[in-house]
N, C-alpha and C positions, 0 to 999 in steps of 0.2 A: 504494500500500500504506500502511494505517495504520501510522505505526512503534511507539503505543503498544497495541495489538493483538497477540499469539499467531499472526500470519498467517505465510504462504510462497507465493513464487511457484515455478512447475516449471510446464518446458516440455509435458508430456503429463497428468498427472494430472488429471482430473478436479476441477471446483471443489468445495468443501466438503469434501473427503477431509481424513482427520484420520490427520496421520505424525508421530509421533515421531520425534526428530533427536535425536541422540547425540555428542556433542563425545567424539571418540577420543582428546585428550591427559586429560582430565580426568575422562571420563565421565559427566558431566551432562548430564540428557535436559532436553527440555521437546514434548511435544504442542502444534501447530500445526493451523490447518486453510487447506490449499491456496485463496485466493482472487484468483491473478493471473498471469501468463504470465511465464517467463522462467527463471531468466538467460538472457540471450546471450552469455556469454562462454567462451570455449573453455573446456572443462576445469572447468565450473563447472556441478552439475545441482541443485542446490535455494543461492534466497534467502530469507533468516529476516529480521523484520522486527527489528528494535532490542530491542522488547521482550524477545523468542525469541532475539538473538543475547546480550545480557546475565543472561537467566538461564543459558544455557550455557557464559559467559562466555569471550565471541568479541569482544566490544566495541572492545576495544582492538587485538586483533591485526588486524579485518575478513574475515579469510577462516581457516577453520579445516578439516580434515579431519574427517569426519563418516559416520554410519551413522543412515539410517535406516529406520524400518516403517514399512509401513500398519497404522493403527488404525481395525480395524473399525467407525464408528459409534458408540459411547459402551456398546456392550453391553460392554466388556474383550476381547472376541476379536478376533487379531489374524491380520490377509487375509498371502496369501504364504506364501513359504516361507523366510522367515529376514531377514536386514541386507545390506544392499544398502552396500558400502563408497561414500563420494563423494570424492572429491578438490578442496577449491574449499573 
């Protein structure tokens, strides 16, 4: 994964899918697009790259509680039905 790149890795998603991640202590989003497999760690379902974890401002603590969508494609419509909580 590039670290200075908007990327994430997730274990099912599709590559190029574009989700928005949501920092639940502070509420800072940043859009990401899916381009790598992972994490493998219990309890952990999406890794944001440095870039993505610094604008949400994760940097320091490395693992944050999180919400995210799928973002439809770049049209603004958003796929789903709602925020999918993460813990990790």
């Amino acid at each position: 994964m590039n670290a200075s790149l908007l990327t994430a890795a997730h274990r099912t998603l599709p590559f190029g899918t574009k989700v928005m991640v949501t920092n639940k202590r502070n509420g800072k989003s940043v859009v990401v697009r899916i381009n790598d497999r992972g994490p493998f760690i219990r309890g952990r379902v999406i890794d944001v790259s440095k870039a993505a974890a610094k604008n949400i401002g994760m940097v320091q603590s490395g693992t944050a509680q999180v919400c995210y969508q799928i973002v439809d494609g770049g049209n603004g419509k958003i796929a789903g039905k709602g925020l999918k909580n993460i813990d990790g």
